[in-house]
C-alpha positions in Angstrom: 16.2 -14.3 -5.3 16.3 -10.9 -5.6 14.9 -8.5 -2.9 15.1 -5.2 -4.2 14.7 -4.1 -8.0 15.3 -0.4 -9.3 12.6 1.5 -10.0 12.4 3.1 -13.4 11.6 6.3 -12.0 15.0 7.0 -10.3 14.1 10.2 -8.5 13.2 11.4 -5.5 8.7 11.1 -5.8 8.2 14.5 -3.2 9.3 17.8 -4.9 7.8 19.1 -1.2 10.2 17.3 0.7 14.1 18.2 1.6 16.0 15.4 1.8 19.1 16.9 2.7 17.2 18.6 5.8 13.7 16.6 6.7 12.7 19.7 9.1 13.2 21.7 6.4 10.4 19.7 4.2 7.1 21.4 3.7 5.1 18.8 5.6 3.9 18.2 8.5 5.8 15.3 11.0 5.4 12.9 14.0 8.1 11.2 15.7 6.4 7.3 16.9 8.2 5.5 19.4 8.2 2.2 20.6 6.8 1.6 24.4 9.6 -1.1 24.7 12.6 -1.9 23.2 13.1 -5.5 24.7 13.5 -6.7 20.7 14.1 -3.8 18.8 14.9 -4.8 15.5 11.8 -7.3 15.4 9.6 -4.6 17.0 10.4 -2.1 14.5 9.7 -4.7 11.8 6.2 -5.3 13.5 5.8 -1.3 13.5 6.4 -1.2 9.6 3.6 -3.8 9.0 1.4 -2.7 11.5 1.2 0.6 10.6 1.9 0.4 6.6 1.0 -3.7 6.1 -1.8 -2.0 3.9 0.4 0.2 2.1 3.6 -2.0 1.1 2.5 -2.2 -2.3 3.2 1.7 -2.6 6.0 1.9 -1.2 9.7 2.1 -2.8 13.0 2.8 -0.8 14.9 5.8 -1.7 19.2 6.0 -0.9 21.0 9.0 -2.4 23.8 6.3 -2.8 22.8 2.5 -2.4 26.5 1.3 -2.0 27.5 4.0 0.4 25.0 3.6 2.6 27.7 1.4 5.6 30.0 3.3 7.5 32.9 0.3 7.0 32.5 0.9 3.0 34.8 3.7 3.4 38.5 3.7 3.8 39.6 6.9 5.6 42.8 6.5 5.9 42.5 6.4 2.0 39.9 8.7 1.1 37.9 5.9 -0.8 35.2 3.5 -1.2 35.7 -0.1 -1.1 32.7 -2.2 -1.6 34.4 -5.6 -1.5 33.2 -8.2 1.4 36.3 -8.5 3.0 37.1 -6.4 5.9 33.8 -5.5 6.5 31.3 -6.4 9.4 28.9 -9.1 9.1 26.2 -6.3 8.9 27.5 -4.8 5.7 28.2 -8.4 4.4 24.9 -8.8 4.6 23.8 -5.4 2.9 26.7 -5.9 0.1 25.4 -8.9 -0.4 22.0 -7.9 -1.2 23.0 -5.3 -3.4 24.9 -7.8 -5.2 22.3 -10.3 -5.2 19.6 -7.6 -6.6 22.2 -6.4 -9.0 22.2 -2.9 -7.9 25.3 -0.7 -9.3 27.3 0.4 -7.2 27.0 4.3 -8.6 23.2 3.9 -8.5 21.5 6.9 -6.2 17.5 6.5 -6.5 14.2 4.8 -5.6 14.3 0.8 -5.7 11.5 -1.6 -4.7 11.1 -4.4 -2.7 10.0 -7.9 -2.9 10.9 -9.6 0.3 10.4 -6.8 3.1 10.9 -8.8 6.0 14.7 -9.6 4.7 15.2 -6.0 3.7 14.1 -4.4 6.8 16.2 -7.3 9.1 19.4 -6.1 7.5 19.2 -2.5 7.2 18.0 -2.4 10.7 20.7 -4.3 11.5 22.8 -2.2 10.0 21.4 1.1 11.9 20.8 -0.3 15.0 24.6 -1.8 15.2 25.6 1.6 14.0 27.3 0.4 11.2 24.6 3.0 9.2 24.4 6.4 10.0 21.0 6.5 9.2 18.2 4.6 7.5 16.9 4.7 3.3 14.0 6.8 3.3 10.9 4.9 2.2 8.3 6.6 0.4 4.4 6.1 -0.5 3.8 7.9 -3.9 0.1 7.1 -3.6 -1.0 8.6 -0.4 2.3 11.2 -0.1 4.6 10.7 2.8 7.6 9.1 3.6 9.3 7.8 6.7 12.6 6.8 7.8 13.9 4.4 10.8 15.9 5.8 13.4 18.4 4.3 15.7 16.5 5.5 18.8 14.0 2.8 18.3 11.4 5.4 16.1 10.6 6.3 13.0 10.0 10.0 11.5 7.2 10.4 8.9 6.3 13.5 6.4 3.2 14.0 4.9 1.8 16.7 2.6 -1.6 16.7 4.0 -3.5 16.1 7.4 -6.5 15.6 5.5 -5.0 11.7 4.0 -7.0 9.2 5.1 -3.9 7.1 4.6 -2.0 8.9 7.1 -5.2 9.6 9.2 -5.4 5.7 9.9 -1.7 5.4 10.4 -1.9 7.9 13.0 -4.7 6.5 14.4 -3.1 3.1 14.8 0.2 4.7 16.2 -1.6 6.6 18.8 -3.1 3.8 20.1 -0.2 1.4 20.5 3.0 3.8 20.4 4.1 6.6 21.3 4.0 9.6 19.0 5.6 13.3 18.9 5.2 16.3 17.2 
């Protein structure tokens, strides 16, 4: 089955957004933290629904490079990629696996969407939080214009355009009343 499918607009959806340098974006952002971290994969999963359940439909995962996105893909005593299964942690077998199974490309840098986000968010989080990733895909909502990424720290970091998004006004709303959020 697959889980993720590539968009057919590849590109990045925010010309206002740097996505070499989030601070840098032109947007305004809030840091929202879990209160506990007893579970913290499932807990962020429970944060992704909670706060964009009503969104999901909007929103595609963006990865300037699907294949390089494990730390254990790279061979630095080499210089090289190597995107086989073996050798590799259970984490990135996992997240190989789903490219595979999606038929992703390995070259392939852009936005994909996703049809089973409970699975997609288990292993990427996986990957992060065993720091196997350096960082998490950035998803984005095209309709309402923002986009958020997972952190390692137990949080997420979202950008929007506009205060004035009714969107991100509930979001925030629901995230100040059951997490905690920074400017």
């Amino acid at each position: 089955m697959l889980r993720i499918l590539k968009e057919t607009d590849e590109k990045f959806p925010f010309e206002w957004a740097n996505i070499d340098s989030y601070r840098d974006s032109k947007a305004y952002r809030k840091e929202i933290y879990l209160k506990k971290q007893d579970r913290i994969i499932d807990d962020l999963i429970s944060l992704f629904y909670y706060l964009f359940g009503n969104h999901v439909s909007n929103i595609v995962v963006f990865d300037k490079s699907w294949w390089d996105y494990c730390l254990d893909t790279w061979n630095f005593e080499k210089d090289e990629y190597d995107y086989s299964l073996e050798d590799k942690s259970i984490e990135t077998q996992d997240y190989l696996s789903l490219l595979i199974e999606s038929q992703i490309q390995s070259n392939y840098s852009g936005c994909c969407s996703c049809s089973n986000w409970k699975k997609f968010l288990k292993i990427t989080l996986n990957c992060l939080m065993s720091h196997k990733a350096p960082y998490s895909p950035i998803f984005c909502d095209k309709k309402n214009d923002y986009f958020f990424y997972f952190h390692e720290s137990g949080s997420i970091g979202i950008y929007y355009k506009d205060e004035k998004n009714l969107a991100i006004e509930q979001i925030l709303l629901k995230s100040y009343q059951s997490y905690i959020v920074e400017n």
